[in-house]
N, C-alpha and C positions, 0 to 999 in steps of 0.2 A: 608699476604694473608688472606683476609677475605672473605666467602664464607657465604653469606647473602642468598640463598633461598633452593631450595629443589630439592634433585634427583642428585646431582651431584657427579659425581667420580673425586677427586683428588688424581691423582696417579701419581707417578717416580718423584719427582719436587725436589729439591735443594735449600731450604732455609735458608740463611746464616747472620746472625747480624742485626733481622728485632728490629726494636725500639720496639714495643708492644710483641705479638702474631705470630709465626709464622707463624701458621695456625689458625687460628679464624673458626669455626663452629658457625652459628648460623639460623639452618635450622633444617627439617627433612630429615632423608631417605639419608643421603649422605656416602658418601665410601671414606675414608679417607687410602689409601694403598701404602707401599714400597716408602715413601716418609723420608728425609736427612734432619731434621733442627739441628741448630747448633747456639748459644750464643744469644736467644732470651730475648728483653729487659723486658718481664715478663711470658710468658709461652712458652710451644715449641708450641705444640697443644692444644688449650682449646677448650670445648664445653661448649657455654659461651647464657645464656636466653640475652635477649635484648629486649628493649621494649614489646610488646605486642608478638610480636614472640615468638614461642616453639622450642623447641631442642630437639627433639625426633626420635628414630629407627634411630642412626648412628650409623655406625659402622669404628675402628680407628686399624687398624691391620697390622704387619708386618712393621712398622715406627721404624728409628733409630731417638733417638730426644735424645743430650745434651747439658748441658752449658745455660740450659736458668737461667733468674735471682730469678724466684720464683717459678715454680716445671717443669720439663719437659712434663707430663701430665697433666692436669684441666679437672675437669669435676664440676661445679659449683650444682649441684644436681638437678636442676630443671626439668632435661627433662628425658624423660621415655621411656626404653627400650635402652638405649644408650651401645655399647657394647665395650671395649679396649680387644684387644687379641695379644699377642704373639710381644709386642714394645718391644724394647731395649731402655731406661733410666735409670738415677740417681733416679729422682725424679719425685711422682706422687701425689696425694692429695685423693687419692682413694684406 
C-alpha cells in the first residue's frame, strides 16, 4: 500500500505478504494507526523521500508489524518531525 500525498489517515487495515512495503509513506501529515502488517518483502512500514516529494509531520502509532524482510519500521531520515510511538516489532532502523 503506498500512500503518495498528504493528510491521510490509514487506519484498522490488514496487510499480509505485500512484495515491497507494506505500508509506503511518502507524504506529509498522514496518520498511520492500529494497523496488522505481516512478512513484507522489504519493510513493514517505511517513511520513505521519493522524488522531489517530502515526508514530513507523520505520525506511525499503535501498528503491530512482523516478519518483514529488512526492518519492520523504516524511517529513511529525510523527512522532519516524523513521529513512531508505542508499535510492536522486531525490527526498526531508528
Amino acid at each position: 500500500m503506498r500512500i503518495l500525498g498528504d493528510d491521510n489517515e490509514i487506519k484498522d487495515n490488514d496487510v499480509y505478504d505485500s512484495r515491497e512495503e507494506g505500508i509506503a509513506i511518502r507524504g506529509n501529515r498522514n496518520l498511520v494507526v492500529d494497523n496488522r502488517v505481516f512478512l513484507s518483502g522489504r519493510y513493514g512500514i517505511g517513511m520513505l523521500y521519493w522524488s522531489l516529494d517530502t515526508t514530513d509531520d507523520n505520525l506511525a502509532k499503535d501498528n503491530v508489524v512482523f516478519g518483514s524482510a529488512l526492518f519492520d519500521l523504516f524511517d529513511d531520515g529525510t523527512g522532519i518531525g516524523n513521529v513512531w510511538r508505542d508499535n510492536q516489532c522486531n525490527t526498526a532502523n531508528f
